[in-house]
Wavefront OBJ file of the C-alpha trace (Angstrom):
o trace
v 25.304 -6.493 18.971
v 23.337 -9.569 19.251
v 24.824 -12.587 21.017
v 22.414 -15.455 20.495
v 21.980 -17.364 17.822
v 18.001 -16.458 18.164
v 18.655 -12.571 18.500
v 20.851 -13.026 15.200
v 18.110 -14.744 13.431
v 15.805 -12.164 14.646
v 17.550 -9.421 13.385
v 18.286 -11.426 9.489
v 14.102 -12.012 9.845
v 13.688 -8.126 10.967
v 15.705 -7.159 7.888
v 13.945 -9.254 4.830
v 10.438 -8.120 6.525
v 11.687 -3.922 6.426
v 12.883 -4.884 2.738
v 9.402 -6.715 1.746
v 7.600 -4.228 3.441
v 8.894 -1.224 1.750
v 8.451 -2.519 -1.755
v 4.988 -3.276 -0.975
v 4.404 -0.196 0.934
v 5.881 2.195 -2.293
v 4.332 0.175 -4.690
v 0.831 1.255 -2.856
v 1.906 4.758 -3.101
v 3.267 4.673 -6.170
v -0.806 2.976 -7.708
v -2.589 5.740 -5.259
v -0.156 8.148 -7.480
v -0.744 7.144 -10.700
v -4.474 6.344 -10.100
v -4.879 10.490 -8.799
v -3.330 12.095 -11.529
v -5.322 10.338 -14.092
v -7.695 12.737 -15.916
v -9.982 10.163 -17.711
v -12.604 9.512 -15.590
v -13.793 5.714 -17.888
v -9.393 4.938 -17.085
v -9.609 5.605 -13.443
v -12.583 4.030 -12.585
v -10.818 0.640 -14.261
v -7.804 1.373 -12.094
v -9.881 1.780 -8.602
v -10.773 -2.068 -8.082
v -7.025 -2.955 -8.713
v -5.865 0.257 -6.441
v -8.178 -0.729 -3.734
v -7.573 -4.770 -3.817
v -3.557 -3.290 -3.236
v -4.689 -1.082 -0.543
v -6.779 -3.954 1.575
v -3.724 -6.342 0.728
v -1.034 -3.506 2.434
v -3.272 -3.262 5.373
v -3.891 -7.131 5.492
v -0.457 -7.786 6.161
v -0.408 -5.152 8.656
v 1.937 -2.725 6.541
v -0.357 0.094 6.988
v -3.442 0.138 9.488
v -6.677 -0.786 8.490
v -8.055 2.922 9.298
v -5.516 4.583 6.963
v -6.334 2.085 4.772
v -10.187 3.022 4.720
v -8.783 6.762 4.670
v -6.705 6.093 1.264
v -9.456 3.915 -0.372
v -12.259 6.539 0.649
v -9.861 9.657 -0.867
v -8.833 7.585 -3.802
v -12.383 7.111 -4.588
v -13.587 10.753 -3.807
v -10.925 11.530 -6.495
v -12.339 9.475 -8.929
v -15.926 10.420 -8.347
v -14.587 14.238 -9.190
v -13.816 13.612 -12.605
v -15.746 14.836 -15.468
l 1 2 3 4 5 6 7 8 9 10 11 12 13 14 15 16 17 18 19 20 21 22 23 24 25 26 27 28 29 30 31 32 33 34 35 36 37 38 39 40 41 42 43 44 45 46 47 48 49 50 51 52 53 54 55 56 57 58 59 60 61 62 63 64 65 66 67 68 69 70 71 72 73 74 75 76 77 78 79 80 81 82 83 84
């Protein structure tokens, strides 16, 4: 258990990142989700920009890396180029 008042106000400030960090993290997953199992192509090329700005936000604040981050964008936009 922590003992100083710094290693206790490290651990508070380790705790509201983890929570801030998962919403944004599953919120990215959860837009990469919706965005692949779209079927009109016209609807999911609207949704990439949006998708994408998430993505380079995610990696911005160092949620993700920025190499998985070119890895989703560049898969989320092979997917989208598939459609008919």
């Amino acid at each position: 258990m922590a003992n100083s008042a710094s290693a206790k106000k490290r651990i508070r400030q380790a705790e509201k990142n983890r929570v801030s960090n998962k919403y944004y993290h599953k919120t990215m997953r959860n837009a990469i989700r919706e965005i692949n199992s779209l079927e009109d192509k016209k609807a999911a090329e609207d949704a990439l920009p949006k998708v994408v700005s998430l993505i380079d936000r995610v990696a911005k604040r160092n949620i993700i890396h920025k190499n998985k981050a070119a890895n989703l964008k560049s898969s989320v936009s092979k997917n989208v180029a598939s459609l008919k």
